[in-house]
ROGU-421215 format. One line per field, with one value per residue (C-alpha): x, y, z negated. Coordinates in nm, 3 decimals, padded with zeros to 5 digits, always signed. Layout:
// ROGU-421215
c1 c(X,...)
c2 c(Y,...)
c3 c(Z,...)
END
This chain:
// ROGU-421215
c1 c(+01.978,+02.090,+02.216,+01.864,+01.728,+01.999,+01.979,+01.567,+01.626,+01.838,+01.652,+01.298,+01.455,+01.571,+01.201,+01.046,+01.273,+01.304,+00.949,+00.919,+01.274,+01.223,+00.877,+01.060,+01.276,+01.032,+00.724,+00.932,+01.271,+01.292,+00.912,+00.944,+01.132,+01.377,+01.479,+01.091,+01.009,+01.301,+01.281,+00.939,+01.047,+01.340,+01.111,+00.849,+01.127,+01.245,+00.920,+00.885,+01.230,+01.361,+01.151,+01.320,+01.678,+01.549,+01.327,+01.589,+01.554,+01.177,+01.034,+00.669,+00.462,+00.201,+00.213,-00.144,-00.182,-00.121,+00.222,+00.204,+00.211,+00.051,-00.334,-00.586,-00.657,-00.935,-01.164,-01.113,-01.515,-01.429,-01.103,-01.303,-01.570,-01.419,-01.182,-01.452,-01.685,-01.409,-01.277,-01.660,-01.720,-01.382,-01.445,-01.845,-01.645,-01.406,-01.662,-01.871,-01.605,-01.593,-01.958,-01.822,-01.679,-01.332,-01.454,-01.438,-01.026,-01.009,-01.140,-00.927,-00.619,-00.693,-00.491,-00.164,-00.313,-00.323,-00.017,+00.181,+00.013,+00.099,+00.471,+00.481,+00.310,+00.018,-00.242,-00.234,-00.246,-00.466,-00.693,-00.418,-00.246,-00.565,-00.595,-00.242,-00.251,-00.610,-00.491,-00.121,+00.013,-00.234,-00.143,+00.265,+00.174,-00.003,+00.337,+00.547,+00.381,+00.163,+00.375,+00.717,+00.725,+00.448,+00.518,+00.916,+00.797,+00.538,+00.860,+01.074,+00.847,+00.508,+00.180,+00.067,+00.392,+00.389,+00.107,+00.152,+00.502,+00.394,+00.068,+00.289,+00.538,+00.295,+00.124,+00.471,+00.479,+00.131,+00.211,+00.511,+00.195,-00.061,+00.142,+00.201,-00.139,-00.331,-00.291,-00.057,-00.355,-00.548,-00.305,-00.214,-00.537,-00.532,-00.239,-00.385,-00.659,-00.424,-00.230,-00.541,-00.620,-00.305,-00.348,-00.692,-00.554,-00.227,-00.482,-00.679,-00.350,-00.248,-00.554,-00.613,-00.283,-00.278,-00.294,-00.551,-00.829,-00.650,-00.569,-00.876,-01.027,-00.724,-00.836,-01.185,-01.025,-00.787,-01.032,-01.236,-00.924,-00.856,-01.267,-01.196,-00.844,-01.022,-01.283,-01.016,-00.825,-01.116,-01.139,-01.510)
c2 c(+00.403,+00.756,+00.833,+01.023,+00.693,+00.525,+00.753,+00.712,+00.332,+00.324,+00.529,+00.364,-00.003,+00.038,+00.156,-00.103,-00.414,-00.262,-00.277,-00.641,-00.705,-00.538,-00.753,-01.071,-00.978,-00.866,-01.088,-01.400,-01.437,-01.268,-01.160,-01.177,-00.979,-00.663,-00.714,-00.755,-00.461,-00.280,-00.393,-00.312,+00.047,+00.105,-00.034,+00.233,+00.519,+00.405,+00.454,+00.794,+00.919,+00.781,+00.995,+01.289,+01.205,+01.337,+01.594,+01.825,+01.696,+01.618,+01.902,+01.831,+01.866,+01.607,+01.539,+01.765,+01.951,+01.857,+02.002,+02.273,+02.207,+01.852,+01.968,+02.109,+02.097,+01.876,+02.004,+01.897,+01.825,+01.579,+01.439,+01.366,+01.248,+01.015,+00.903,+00.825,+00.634,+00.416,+00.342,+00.225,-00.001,-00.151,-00.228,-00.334,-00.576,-00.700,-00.706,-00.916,-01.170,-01.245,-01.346,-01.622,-01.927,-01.713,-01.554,-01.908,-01.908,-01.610,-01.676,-02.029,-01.772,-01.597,-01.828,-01.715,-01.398,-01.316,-01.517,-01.262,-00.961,-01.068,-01.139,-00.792,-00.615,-00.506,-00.666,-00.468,-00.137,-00.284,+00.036,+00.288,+00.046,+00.041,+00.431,+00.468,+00.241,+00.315,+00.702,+00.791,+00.494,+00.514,+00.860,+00.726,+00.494,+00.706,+00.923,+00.633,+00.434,+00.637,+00.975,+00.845,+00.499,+00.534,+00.918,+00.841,+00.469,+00.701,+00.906,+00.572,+00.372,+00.355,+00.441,+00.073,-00.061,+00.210,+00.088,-00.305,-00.250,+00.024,-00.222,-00.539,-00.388,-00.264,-00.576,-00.782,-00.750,-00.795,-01.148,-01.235,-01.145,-01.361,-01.681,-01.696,-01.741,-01.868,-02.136,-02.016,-01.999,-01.767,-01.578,-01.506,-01.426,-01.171,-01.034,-00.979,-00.795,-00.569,-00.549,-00.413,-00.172,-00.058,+00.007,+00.172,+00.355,+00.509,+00.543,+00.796,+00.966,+00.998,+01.158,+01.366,+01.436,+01.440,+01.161,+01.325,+01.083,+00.798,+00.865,+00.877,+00.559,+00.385,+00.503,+00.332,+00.006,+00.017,+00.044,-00.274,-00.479,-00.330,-00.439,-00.758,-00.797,-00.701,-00.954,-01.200,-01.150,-01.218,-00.843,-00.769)
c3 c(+02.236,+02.153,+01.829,+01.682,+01.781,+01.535,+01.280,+01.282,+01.281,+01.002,+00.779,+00.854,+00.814,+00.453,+00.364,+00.556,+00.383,+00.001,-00.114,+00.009,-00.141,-00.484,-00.462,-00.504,-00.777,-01.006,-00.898,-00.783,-00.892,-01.263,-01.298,-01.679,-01.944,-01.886,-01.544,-01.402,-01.561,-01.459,-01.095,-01.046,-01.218,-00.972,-00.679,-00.755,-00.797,-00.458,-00.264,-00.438,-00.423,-00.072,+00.187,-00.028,+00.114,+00.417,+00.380,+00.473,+00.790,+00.853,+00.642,+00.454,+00.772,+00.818,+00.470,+00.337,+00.678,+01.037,+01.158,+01.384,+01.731,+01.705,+01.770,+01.610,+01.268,+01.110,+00.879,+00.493,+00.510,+00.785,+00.615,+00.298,+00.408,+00.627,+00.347,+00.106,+00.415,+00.528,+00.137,+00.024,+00.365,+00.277,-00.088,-00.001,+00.229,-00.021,-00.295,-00.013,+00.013,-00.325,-00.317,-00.111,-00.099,-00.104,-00.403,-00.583,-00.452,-00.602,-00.937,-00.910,-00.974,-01.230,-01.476,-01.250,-01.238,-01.631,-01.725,-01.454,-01.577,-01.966,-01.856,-01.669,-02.005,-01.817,-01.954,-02.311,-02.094,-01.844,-01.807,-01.797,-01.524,-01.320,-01.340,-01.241,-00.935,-00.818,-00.860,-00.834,-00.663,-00.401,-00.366,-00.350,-00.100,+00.146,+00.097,+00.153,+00.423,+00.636,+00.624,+00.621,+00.732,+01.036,+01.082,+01.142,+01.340,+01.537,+01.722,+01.782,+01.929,+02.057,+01.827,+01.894,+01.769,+01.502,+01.407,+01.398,+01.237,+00.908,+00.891,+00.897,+00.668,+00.384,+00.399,+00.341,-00.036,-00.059,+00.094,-00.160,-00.473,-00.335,-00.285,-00.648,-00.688,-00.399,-00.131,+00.145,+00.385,+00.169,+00.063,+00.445,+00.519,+00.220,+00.337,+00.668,+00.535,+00.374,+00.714,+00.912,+00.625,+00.640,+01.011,+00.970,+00.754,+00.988,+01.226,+01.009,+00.933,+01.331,+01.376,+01.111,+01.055,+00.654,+00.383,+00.223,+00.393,+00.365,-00.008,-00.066,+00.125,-00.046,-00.362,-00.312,-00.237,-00.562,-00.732,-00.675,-00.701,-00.992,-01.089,-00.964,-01.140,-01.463,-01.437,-01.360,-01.696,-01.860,-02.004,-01.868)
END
């Protein structure tokens, strides 16, 4: 292993291990009071703030716009349109599911559910919350995950791996939430859900070269979950 290889390791691994980390803390181990809150605050500031140490280095291709040199640019009428196709199927499917038997698992956690989201402070602000996660966290996540995480995996290792490992990685936090509140086999098969959209959703990126499309199918799926979570606090 040559030492860019290192050096690509050891910045990716951090950013792959914090979120789920930072996860426990403030869902698991302390989710209530001061330290939650300020977990789940420093968590967020991480995703934002550590692609930035090394922007110096990577530069903000592939962020909006392919980079140069990587093919030819897809249209924005393309981009969007694909964005907002994929994000509808995905929430049609999810809101499917919870026309299901699964739906009835779902609804059997919304005691967990509210009690987390009171401890948190969320529920009060529940509508700003929603906005802010169906919106700008969305749009932090695309940043985080598809552009830094799977656009640094994508040059040390293969796209399939890249791939598996960004999906497997954005879907381990997701994991650590849903065991609070469902079975372990649901909550692994939620997580896996949230595994492959995180892979369609690199996918979209490696070929379109921008989170733009991706935002926005991410977007779409925030916000049934935040639909569903409102329902589930008893709010609608």
């Amino acid at each position: 292993m040559n030492s860019d290889r290192l050096l690509g390791w050891r910045a990716v691994a951090p950013a792959l291990v914090v979120p789920f980390l930072g996860c426990l803390v403030y869902f698991v181990w302390m989710p209530e009071g001061t330290v939650g809150k300020a977990a789940y605050t420093l968590t967020k500031l991480f995703l934002l703030f550590y692609p930035l140490v090394f922007v110096c280095r990577t530069g903000w291709g592939g962020l909006w716009r392919r980079k140069e040199g990587e093919g030819a640019p897809v249209r924005w009428w393309t981009i969007i349109w694909t964005g907002a196709l994929s994000g509808v199927v995905i929430a049609a499917a999810g809101g499917g599911l919870m026309l299901t038997p699964l739906g009835e698992i779902v609804r059997g956690g919304a005691a967990g559910v509210g009690a987390r989201a009171d401890g948190l402070g969320f529920r009060e602000h529940y509508v700003l919350f929603a906005v802010f996660v169906s919106v700008l966290h969305s749009a932090m996540e695309e940043y985080y995950w598809r552009w830094f995480v799977y656009g640094n995996l994508s040059k040390l290792c293969s796209r399939g791996w890249a791939h598996g490992i960004a999906g497997l990685g954005f879907a381990a936090h997701h994991l650590i939430v849903t065991l609070q509140f469902f079975p372990a086999p649901m909550a692994i098969f939620l997580s896996s859900c949230v595994a492959v959209g995180g892979v369609i959703w690199t996918v979209m990126y490696a070929r379109q070269g921008t989170v733009v499309g991706s935002w926005i199918s991410h977007m779409c799926v925030d916000a049934l979950l935040m639909g569903i979570g409102y329902q589930l606090l008893g709010m609608g």
